[in-house]
C-alpha positions in Angstrom: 2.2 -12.5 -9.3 0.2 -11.2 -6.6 1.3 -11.3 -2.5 -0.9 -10.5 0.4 0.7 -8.1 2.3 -0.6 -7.4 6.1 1.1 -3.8 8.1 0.7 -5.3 11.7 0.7 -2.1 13.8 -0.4 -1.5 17.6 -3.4 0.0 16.8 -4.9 -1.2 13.4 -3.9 -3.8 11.0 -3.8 -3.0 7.4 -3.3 -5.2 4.5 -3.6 -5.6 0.8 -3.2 -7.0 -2.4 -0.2 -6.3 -4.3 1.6 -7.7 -7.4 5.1 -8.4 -7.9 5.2 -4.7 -9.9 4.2 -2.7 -7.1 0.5 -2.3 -7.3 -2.1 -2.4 -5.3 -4.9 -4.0 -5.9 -6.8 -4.2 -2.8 -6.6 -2.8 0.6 -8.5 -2.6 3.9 -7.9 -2.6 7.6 -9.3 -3.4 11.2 -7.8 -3.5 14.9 -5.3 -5.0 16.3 -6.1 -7.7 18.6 -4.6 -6.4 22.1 -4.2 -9.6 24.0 -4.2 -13.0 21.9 -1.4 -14.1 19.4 -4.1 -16.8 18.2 -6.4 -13.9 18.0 -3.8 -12.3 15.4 -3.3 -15.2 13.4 -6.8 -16.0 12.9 -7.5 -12.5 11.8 -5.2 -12.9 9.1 -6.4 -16.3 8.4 -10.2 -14.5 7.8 -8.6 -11.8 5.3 -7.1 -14.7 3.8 -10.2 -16.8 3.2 -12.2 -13.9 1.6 -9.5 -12.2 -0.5 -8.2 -16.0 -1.6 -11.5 -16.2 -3.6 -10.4 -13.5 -5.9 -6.9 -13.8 -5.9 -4.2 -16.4 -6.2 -1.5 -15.7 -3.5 2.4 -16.5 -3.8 2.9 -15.4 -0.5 2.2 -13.6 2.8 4.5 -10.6 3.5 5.0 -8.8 6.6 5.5 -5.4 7.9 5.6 -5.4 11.8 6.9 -3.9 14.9 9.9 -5.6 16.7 12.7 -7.0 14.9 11.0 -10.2 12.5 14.1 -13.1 12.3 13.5 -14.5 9.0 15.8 -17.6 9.8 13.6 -18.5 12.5 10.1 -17.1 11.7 10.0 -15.5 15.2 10.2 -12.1 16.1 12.2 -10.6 18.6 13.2 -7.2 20.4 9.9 -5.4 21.9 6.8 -3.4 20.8 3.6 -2.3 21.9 2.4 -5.6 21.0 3.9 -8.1 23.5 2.4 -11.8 21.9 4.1 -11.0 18.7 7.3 -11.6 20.8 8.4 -15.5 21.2 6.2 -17.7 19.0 6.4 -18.6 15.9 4.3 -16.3 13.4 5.7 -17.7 10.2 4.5 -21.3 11.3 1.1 -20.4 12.6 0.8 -18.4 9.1 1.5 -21.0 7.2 -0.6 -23.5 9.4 -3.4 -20.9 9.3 -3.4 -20.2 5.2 -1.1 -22.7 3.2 1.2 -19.9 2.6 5.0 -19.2 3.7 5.7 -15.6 4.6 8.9 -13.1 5.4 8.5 -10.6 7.4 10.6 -6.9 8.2 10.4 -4.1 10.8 7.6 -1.6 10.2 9.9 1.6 9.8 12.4 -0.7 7.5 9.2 -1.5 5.3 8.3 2.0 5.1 12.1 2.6 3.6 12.5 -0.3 1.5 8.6 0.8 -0.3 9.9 4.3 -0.7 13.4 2.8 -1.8 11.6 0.7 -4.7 8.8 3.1 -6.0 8.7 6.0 -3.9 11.0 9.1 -1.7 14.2 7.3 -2.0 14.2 6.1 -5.3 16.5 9.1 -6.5 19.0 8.6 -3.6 21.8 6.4 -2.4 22.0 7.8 1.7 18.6 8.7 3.6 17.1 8.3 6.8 13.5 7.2 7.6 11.6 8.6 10.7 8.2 6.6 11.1 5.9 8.7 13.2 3.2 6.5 15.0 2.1 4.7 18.7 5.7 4.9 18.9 8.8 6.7 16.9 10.5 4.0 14.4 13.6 4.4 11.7 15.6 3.3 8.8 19.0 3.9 7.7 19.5 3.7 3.8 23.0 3.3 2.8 23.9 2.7 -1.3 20.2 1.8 -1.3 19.9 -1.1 1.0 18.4 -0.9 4.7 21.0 -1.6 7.1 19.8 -4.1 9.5 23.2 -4.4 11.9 24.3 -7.6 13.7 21.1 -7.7 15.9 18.7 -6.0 13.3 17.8 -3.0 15.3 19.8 -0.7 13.0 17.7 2.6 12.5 15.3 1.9 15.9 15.9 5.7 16.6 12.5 5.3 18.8 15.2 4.3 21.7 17.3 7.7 21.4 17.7 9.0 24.9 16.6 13.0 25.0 16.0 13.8 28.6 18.1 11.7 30.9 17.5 11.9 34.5 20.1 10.1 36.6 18.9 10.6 39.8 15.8 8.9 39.5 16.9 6.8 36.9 14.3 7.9 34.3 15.1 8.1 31.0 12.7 9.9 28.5 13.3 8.5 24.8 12.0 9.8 21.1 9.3 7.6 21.3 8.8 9.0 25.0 8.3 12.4 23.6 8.2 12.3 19.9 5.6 9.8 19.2 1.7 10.4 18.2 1.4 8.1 21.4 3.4 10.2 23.4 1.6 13.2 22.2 -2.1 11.5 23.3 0.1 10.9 26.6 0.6 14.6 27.3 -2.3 15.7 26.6 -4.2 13.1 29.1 -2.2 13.5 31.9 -2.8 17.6 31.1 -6.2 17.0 31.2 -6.9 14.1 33.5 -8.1 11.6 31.5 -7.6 8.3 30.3 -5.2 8.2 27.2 -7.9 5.9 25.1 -10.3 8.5 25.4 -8.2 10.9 23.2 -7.1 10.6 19.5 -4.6 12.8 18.0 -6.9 13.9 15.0 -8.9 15.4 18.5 -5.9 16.8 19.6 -4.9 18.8 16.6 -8.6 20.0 15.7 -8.6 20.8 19.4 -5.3 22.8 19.1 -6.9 24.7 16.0 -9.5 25.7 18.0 -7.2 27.2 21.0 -7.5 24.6 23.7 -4.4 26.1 26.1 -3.5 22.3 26.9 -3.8 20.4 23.1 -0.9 23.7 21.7 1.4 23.2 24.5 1.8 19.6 24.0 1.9 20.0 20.4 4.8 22.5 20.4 6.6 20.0 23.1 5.8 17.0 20.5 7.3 18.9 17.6 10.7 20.3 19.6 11.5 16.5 20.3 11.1 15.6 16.9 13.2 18.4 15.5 16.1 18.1 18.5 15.7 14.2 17.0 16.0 15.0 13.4 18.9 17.6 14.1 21.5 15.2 15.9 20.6 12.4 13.3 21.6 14.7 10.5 24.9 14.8 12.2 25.2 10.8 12.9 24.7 10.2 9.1 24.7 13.3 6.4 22.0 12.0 4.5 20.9 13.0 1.0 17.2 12.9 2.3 15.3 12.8 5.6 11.7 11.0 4.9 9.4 11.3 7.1 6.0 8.3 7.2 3.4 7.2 9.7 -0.3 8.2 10.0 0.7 12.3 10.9 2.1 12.4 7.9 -0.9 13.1 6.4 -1.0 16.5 8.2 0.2 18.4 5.4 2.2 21.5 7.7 4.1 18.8 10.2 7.0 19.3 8.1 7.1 22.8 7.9 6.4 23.0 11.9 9.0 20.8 12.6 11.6 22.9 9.9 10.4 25.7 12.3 11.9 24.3 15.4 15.0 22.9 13.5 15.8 26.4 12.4 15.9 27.9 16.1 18.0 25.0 16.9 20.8 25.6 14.0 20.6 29.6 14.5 22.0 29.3 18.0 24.6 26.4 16.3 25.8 28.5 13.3 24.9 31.9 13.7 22.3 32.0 10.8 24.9 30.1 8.8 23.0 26.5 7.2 26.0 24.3 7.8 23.8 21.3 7.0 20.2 21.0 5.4 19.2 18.1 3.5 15.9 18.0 2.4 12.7 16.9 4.4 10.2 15.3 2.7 7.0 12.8 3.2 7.0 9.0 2.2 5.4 9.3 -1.0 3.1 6.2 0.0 2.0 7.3 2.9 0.3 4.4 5.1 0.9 2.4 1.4 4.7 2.4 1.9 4.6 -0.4 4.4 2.6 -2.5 2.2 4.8 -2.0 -0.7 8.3 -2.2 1.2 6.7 -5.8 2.9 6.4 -6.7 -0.6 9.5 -6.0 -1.8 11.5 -7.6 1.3 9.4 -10.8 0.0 10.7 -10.5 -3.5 14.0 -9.8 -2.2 14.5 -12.8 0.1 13.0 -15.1 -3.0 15.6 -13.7 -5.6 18.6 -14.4 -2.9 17.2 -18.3 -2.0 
């Protein structure tokens, strides 16, 4: 059986198609429409049409920011893409192709891919840190996602790391941890607009010495490592597994490792109280895909 699976992000939209065993047979991507939820659905209506010539479809499933209600078809919380918010996306899908979807977080589709055929398949307990526009999460208990009562279990994006009271600004993970944050820093440093900049610039910049792109990358990697050490404590898990697009860099976890180790010398005096392994989705950008997927199969086996 073979599902099309679309990774609706705030930057590009991926999709592909993949069978019922975890395959993928197919895969492309394009932007995300910035403005226009009819935009969105017609988009995926287009990848529809051409890949339904080839392919025989059981389903559409969903990875996407935001907290997807798959009672209701909407999908609530917030995200860098605002229309998703309040309208119905499982209707206008299924007006748009014929086909009934489910949908999950991003992050949680990342862990639930990794949980059926990748990182997590040889644990119980991990956490997922999705590194991207923004900072998502996942917690993995006994190998199920944990949603919680209002499904925004593992949204560690919304951490709070530099608190000022006073002028009632709060910096979060996704603040000062994100890729987006990152491309933020590194604008304001040099004075230009944020779209101008990518962070594949930033780090070949960096390489190259620029003054402004290393500062901001060491200030990018001490938030993520001050993030990864308090989570450590919240849960004890048997894995940390890091996705999003910078995983692809193959030294961010050994730079952020770097910064973790300064933070536990002056904690335990050299001692390593705690240090479960770091590690990359094994999937990559694919993990979304796959976890959709599976979220899809799941719901159908429990109906």
């Amino acid at each position: 059986m073979d599902y099309l699976a679309f990774d609706i992000g705030g930057t590009h939209i991926k999709y592909g198609v993949v069978t019922s065993e975890g395959e993928i047979l197919t895969k492309g991507k394009y932007n995300s429409p910035k403005d226009s939820f009819e935009e969105l659905v017609h988009s995926m209506g287009e990848v529809h049409r051409q890949l339904a010539k080839d392919y025989s479809f059981v389903g559409i499933a969903l990875s996407l920011p935001g907290a997807p209600n798959n009672e209701t078809g909407t999908v609530q919380g917030d995200s860098a893409l605002l229309y998703l918010h309040g309208p119905n996306l499982r209707e206008a899908l299924l007006q748009e192709t014929g086909l009934y979807s489910y949908a999950e977080n991003d992050a949680k589709s990342a862990a639930l891919g990794e949980v059926w055929k990748g990182a997590a398949r040889d644990v119980n307990d991990a956490l997922f840190i999705i590194i991207g526009t923004g900072i998502g999460g996942a917690i993995v208990k006994d190998k199920k996602v944990h949603q919680g009562p209002n499904m925004l279990a593992g949204e560690f994006g919304y951490m709070i790391l530099h608190p000022d009271f006073v002028k009632k600004e709060f910096k979060t993970f996704s603040d000062l941890g994100s890729t987006g944050s990152l491309i933020q820093d590194v604008a304001i440093r040099k004075g230009v607009e944020p779209e101008h900049l990518t962070g594949e610039e930033i780090f070949a910049d960096a390489e190259d010495g620029d003054k402004d792109c290393i500062e901001a990358i060491e200030k990018f990697y001490e938030s993520i490592a001050v993030s990864i050490f308090g989570l450590m404590y919240f849960y004890d898990p048997e894995k940390i597994i890091i996705g999003g697009g910078i995983s692809s860099r193959s030294d961010l976890i050994d730079c952020i490792k770097e910064k973790i180790e300064i933070i536990k010398e002056s904690f335990y005096s050299g001692v390593d109280e705690m240090d479960p392994p770091i590690v990359y989705c094994e999937y990559g950008g694919d993990a979304n895909l796959l976890g959709a997927v599976y979220n899809y199969i799941q719901y159908q086996e429990n109906r």
